[in-house]
PDB file as gemmi writes it, atoms N, CA and C in Angstrom:
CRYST1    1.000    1.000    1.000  90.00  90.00  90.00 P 1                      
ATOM      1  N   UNK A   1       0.856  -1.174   0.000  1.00  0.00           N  
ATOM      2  CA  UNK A   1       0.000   0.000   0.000  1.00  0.00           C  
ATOM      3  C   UNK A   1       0.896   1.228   0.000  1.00  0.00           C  
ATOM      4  N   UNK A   2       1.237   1.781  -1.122  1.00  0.00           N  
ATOM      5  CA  UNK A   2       1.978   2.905  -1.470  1.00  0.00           C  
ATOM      6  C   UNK A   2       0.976   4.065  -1.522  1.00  0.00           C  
ATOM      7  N   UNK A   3       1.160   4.298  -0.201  1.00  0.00           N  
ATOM      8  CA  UNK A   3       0.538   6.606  -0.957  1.00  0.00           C  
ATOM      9  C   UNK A   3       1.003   7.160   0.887  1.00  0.00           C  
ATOM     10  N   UNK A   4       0.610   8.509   0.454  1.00  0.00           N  
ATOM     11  CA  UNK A   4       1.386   8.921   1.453  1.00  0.00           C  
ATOM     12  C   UNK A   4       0.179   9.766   2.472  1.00  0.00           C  
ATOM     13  N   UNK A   5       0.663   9.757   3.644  1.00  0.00           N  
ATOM     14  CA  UNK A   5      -0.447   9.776   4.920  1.00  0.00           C  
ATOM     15  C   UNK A   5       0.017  11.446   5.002  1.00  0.00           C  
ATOM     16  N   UNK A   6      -1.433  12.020   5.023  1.00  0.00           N  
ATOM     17  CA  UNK A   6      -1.400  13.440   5.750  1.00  0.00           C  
ATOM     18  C   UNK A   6      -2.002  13.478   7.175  1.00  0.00           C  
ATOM     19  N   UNK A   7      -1.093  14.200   7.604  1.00  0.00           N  
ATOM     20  CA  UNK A   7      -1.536  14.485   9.153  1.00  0.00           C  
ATOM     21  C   UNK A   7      -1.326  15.959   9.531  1.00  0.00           C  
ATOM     22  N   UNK A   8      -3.146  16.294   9.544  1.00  0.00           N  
ATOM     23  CA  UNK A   8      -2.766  17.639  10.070  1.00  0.00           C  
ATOM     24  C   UNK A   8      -3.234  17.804  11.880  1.00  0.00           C  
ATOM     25  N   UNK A   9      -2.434  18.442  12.310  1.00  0.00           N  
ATOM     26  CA  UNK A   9      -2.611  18.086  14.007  1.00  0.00           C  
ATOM     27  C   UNK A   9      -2.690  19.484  14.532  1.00  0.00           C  
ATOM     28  N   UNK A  10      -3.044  20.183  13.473  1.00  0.00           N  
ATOM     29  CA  UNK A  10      -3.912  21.369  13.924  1.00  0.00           C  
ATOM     30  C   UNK A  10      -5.150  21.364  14.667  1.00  0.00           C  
ATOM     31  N   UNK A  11      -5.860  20.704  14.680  1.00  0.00           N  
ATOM     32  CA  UNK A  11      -6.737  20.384  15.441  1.00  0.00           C  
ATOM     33  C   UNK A  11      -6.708  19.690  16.619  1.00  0.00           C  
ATOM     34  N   UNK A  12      -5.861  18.844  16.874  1.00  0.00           N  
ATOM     35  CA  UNK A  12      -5.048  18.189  17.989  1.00  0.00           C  
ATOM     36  C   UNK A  12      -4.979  19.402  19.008  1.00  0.00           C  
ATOM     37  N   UNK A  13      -4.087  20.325  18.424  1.00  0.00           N  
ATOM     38  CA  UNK A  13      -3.932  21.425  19.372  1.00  0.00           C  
ATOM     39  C   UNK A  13      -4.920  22.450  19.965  1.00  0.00           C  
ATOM     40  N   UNK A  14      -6.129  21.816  19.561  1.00  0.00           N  
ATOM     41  CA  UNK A  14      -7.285  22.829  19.691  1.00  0.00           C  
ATOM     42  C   UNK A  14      -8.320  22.448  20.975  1.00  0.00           C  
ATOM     43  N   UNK A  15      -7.799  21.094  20.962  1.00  0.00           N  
ATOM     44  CA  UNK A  15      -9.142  20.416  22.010  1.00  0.00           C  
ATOM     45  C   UNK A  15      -8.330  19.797  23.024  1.00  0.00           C  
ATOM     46  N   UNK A  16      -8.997  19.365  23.837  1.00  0.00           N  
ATOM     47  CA  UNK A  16      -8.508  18.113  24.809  1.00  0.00           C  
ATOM     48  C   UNK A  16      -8.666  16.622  24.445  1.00  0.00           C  
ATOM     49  N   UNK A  17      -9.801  16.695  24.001  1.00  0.00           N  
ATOM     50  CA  UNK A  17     -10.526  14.853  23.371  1.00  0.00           C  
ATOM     51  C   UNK A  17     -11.085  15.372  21.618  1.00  0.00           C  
ATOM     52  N   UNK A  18     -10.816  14.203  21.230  1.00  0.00           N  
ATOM     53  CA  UNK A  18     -11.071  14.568  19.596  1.00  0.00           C  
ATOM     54  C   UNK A  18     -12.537  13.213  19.920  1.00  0.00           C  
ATOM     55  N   UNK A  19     -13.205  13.048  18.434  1.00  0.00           N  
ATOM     56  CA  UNK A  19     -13.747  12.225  18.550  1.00  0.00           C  
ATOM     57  C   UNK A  19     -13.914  11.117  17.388  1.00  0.00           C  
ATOM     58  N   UNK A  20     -14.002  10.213  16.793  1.00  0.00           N  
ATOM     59  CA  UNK A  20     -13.532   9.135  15.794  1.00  0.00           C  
ATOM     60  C   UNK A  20     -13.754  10.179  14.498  1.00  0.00           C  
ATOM     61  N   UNK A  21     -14.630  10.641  14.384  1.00  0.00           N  
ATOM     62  CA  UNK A  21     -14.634  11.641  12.656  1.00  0.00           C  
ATOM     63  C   UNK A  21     -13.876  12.322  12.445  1.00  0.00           C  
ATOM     64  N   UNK A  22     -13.364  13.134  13.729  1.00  0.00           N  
ATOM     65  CA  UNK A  22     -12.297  14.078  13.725  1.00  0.00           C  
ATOM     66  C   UNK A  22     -10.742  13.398  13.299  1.00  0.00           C  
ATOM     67  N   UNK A  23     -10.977  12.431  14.036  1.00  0.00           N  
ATOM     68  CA  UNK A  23      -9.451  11.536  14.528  1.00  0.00           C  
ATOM     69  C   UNK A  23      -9.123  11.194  13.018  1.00  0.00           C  
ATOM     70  N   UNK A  24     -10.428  10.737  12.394  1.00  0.00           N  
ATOM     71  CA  UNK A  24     -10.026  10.064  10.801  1.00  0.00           C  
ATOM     72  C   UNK A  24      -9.845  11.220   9.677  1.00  0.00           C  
ATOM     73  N   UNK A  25     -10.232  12.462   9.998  1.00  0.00           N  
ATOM     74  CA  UNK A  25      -9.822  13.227   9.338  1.00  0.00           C  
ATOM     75  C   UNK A  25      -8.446  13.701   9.359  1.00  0.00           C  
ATOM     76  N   UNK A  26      -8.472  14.343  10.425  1.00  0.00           N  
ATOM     77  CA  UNK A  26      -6.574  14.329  11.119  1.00  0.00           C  
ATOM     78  C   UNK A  26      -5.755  13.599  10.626  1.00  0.00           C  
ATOM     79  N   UNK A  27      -6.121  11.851  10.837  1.00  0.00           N  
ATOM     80  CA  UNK A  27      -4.484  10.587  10.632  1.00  0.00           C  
ATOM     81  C   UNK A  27      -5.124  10.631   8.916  1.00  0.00           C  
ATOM     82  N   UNK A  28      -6.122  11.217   8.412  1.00  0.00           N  
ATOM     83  CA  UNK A  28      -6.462  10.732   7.113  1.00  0.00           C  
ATOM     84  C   UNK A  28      -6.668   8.915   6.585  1.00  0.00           C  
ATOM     85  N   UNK A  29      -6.973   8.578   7.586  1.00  0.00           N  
ATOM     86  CA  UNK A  29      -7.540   6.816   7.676  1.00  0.00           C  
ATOM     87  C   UNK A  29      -8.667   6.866   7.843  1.00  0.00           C  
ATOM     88  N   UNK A  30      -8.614   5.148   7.621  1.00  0.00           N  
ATOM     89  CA  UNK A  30     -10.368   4.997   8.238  1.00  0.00           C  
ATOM     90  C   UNK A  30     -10.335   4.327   9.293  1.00  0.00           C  
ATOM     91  N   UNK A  31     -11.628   4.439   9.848  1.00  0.00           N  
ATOM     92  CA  UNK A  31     -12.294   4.217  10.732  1.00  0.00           C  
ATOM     93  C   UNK A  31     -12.031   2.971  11.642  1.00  0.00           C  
ATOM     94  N   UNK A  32     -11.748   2.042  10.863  1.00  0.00           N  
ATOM     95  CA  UNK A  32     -11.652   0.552  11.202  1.00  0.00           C  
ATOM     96  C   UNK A  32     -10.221   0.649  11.387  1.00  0.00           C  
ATOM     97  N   UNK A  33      -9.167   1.378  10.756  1.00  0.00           N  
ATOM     98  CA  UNK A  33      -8.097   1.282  11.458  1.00  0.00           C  
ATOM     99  C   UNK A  33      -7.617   1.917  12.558  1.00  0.00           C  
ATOM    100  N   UNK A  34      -8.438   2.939  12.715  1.00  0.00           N  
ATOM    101  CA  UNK A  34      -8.085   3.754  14.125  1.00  0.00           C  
ATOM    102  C   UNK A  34      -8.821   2.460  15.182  1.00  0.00           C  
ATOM    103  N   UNK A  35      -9.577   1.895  14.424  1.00  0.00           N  
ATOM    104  CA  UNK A  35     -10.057   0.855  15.911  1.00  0.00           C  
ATOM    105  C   UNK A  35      -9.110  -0.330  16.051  1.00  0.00           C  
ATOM    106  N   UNK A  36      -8.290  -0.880  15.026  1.00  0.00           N  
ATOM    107  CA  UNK A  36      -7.053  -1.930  14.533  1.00  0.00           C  
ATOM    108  C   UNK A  36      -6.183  -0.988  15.817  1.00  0.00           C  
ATOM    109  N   UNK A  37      -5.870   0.223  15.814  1.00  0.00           N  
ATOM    110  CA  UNK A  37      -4.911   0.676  16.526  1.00  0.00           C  
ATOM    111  C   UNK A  37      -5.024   0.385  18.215  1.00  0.00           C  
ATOM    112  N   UNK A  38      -6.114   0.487  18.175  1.00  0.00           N  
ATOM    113  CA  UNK A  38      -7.057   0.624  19.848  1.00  0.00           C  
ATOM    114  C   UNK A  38      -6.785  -1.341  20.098  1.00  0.00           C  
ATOM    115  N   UNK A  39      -6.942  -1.479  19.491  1.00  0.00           N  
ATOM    116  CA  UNK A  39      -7.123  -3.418  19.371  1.00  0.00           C  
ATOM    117  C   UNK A  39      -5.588  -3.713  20.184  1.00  0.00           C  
ATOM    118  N   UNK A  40      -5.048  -2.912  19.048  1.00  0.00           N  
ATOM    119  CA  UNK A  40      -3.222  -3.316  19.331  1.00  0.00           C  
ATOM    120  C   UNK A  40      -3.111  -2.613  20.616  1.00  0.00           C  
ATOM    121  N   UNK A  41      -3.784  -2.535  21.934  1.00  0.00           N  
ATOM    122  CA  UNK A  41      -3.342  -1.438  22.974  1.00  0.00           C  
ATOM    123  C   UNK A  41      -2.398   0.190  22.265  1.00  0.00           C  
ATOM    124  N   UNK A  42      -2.647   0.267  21.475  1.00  0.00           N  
ATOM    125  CA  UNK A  42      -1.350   1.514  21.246  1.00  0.00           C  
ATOM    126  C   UNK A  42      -2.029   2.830  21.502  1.00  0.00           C  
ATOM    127  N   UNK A  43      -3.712   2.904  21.157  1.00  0.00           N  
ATOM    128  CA  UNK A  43      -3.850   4.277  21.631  1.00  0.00           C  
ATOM    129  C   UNK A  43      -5.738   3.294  22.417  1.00  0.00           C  
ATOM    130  N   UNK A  44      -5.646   4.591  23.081  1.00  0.00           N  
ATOM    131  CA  UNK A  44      -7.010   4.646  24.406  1.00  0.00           C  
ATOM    132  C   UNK A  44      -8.168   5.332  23.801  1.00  0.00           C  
ATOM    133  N   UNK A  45      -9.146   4.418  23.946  1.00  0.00           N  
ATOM    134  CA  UNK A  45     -10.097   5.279  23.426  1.00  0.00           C  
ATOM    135  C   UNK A  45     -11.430   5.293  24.769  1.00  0.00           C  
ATOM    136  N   UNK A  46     -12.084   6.408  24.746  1.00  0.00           N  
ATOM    137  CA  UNK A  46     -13.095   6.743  26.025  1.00  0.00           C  
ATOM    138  C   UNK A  46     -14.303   6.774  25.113  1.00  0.00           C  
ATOM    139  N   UNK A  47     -15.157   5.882  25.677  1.00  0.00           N  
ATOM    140  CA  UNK A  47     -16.840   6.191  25.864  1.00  0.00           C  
ATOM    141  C   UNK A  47     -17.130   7.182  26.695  1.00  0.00           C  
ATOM    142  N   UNK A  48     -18.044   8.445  25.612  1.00  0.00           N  
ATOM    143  CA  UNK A  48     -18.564   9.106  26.697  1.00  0.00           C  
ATOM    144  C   UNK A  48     -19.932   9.600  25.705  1.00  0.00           C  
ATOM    145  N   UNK A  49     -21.193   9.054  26.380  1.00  0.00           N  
ATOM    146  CA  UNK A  49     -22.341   9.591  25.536  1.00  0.00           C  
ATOM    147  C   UNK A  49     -22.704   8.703  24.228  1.00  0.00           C  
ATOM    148  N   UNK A  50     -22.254   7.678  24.599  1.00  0.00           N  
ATOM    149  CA  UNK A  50     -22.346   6.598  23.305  1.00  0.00           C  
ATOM    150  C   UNK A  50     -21.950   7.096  22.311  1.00  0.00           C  
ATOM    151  N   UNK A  51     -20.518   7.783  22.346  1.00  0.00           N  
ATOM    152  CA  UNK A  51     -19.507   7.585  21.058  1.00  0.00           C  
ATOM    153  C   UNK A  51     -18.081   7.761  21.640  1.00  0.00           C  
ATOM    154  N   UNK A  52     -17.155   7.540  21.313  1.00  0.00           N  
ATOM    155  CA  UNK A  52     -15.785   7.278  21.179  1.00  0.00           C  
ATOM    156  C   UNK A  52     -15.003   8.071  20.961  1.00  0.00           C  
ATOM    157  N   UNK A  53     -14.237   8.369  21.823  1.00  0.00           N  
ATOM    158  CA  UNK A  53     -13.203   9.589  21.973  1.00  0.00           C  
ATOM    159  C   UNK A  53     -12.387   9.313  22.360  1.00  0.00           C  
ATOM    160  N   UNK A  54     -11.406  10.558  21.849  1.00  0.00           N  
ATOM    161  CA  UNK A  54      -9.749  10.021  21.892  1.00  0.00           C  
ATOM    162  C   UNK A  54      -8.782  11.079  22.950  1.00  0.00           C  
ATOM    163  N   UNK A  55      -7.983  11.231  23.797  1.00  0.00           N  
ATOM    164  CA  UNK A  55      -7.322  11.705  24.302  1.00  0.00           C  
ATOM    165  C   UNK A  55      -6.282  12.459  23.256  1.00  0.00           C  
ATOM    166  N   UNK A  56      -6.525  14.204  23.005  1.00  0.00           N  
ATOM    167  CA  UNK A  56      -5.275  14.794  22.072  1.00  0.00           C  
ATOM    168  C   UNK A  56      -3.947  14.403  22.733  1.00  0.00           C  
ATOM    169  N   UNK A  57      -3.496  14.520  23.275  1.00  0.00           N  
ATOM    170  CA  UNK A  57      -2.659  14.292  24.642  1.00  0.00           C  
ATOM    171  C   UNK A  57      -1.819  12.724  23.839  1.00  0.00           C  
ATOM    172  N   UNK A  58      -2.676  11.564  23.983  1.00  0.00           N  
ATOM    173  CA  UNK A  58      -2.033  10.056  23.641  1.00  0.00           C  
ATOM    174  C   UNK A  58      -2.137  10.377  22.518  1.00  0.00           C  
ATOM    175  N   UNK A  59      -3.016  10.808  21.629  1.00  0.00           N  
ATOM    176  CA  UNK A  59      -2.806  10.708  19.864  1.00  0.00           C  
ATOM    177  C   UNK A  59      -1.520  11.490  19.614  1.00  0.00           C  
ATOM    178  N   UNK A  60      -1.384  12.138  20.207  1.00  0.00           N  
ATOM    179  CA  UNK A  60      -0.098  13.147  19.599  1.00  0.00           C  
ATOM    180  C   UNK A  60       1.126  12.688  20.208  1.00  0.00           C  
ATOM    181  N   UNK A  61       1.189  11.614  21.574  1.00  0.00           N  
ATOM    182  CA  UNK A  61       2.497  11.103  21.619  1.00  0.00           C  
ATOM    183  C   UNK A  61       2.411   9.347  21.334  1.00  0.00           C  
ATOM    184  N   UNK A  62       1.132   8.912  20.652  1.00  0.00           N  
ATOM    185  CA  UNK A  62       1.013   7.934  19.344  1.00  0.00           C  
ATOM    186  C   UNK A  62       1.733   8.404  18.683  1.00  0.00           C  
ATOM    187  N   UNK A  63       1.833   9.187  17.696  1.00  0.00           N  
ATOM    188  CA  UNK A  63       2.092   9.770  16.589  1.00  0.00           C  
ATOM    189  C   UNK A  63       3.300   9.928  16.738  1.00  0.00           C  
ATOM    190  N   UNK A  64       4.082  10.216  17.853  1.00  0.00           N  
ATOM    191  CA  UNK A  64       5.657  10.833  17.927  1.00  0.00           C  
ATOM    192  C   UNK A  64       5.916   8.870  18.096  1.00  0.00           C  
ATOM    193  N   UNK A  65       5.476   8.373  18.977  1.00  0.00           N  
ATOM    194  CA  UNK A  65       6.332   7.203  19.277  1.00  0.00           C  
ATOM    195  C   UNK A  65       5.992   6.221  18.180  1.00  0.00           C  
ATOM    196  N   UNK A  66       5.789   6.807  16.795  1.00  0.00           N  
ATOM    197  CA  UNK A  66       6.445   5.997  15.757  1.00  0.00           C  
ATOM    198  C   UNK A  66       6.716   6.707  14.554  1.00  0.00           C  
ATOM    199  N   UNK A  67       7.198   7.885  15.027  1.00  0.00           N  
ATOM    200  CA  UNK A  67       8.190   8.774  14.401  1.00  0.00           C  
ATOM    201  C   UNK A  67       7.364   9.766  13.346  1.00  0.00           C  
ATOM    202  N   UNK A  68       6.510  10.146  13.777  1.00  0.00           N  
ATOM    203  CA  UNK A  68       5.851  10.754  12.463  1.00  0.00           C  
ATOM    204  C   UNK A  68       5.291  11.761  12.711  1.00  0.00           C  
ATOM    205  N   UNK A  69       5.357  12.813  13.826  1.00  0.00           N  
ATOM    206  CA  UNK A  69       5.426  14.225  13.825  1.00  0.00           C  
ATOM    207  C   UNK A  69       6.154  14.845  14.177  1.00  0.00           C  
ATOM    208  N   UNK A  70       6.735  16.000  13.818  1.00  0.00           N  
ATOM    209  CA  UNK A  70       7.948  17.026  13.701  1.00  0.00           C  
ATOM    210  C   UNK A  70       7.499  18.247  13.779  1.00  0.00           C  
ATOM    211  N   UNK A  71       7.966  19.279  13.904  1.00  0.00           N  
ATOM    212  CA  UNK A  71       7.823  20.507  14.179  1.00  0.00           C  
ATOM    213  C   UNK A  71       6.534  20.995  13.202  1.00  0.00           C  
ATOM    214  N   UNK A  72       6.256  20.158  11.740  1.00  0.00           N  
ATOM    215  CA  UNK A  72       5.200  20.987  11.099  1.00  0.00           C  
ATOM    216  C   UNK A  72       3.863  20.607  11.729  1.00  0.00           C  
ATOM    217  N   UNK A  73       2.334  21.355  10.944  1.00  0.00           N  
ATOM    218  CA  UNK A  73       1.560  20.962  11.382  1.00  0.00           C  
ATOM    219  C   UNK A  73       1.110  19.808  10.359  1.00  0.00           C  
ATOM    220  N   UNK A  74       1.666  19.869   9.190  1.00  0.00           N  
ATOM    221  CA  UNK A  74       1.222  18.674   8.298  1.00  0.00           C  
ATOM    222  C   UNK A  74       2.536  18.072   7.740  1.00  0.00           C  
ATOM    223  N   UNK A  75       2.388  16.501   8.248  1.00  0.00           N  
ATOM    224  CA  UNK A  75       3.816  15.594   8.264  1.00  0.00           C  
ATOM    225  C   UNK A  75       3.069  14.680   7.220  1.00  0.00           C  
ATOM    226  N   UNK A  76       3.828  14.756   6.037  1.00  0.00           N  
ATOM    227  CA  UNK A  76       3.466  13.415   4.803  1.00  0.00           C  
ATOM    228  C   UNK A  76       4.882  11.976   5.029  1.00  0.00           C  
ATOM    229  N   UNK A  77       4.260  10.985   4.993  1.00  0.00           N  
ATOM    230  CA  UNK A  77       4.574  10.082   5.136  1.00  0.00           C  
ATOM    231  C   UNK A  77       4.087   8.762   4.375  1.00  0.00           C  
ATOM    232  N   UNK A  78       5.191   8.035   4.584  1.00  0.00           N  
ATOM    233  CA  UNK A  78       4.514   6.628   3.422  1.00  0.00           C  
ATOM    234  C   UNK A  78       3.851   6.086   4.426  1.00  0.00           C  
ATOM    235  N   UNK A  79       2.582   5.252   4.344  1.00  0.00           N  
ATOM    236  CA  UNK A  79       1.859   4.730   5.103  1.00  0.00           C  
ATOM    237  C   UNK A  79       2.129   3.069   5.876  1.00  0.00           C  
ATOM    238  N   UNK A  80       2.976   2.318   4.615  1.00  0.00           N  
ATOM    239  CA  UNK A  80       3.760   1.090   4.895  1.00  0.00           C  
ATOM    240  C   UNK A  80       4.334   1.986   6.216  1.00  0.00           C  
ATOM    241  N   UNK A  81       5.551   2.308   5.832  1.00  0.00           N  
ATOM    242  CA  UNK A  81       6.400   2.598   7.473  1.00  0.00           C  
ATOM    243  C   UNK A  81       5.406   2.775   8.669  1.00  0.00           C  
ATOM    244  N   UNK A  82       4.432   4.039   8.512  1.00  0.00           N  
ATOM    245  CA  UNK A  82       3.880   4.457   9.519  1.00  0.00           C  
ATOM    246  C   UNK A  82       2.936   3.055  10.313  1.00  0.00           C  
ATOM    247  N   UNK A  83       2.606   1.924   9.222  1.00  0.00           N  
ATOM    248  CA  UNK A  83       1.732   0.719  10.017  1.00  0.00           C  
ATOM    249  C   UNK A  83       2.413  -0.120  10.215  1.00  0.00           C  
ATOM    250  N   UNK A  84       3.677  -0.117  10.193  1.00  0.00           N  
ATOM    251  CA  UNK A  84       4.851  -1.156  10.113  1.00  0.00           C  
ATOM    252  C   UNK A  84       5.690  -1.238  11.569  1.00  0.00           C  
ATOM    253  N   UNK A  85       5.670  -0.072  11.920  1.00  0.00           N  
ATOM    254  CA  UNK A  85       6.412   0.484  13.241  1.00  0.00           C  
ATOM    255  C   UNK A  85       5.859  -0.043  14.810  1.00  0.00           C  
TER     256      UNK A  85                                                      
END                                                                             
């Protein structure tokens, strides 16, 4: 799976808890893999109000502890590496 992942984490910086529509807009994935991620323990997700929310806080040091945000607000990346890590 060759193409390259946008991540804008401008919005990250805006809230405290994101919520799954947001989250898939942000990592630019879907849905089912932000829940693949949650599966693998790697990020936490909270019920609150019968839907699913994410801590900005763990998504954004998700994101560092497999190398894929840096000083910008939008980091392109190949997507192999980023699900590989």
């Amino acid at each position: 799976m060759e193409r390259e992942l946008n991540i804008n984490t401008s919005m990250l910086s805006e809230r405290e808890f994101i919520n799954i529509k947001d989250l898939k807009e942000t990592l630019g994935t879907s849905q089912n893999t932000i829940y693949r991620i949650c599966d693998r323990k790697e990020l936490n997700k909270y019920k609150f109000r019968g839907k699913n929310w994410f801590r900005t806080e763990e998504v954004i040091s998700y994101l560092n502890s497999k190398g894929v945000l840096s000083s910008n607000d939008c980091v392109k990346m190949n997507l192999v590496d980023f699900y590989n890590k």
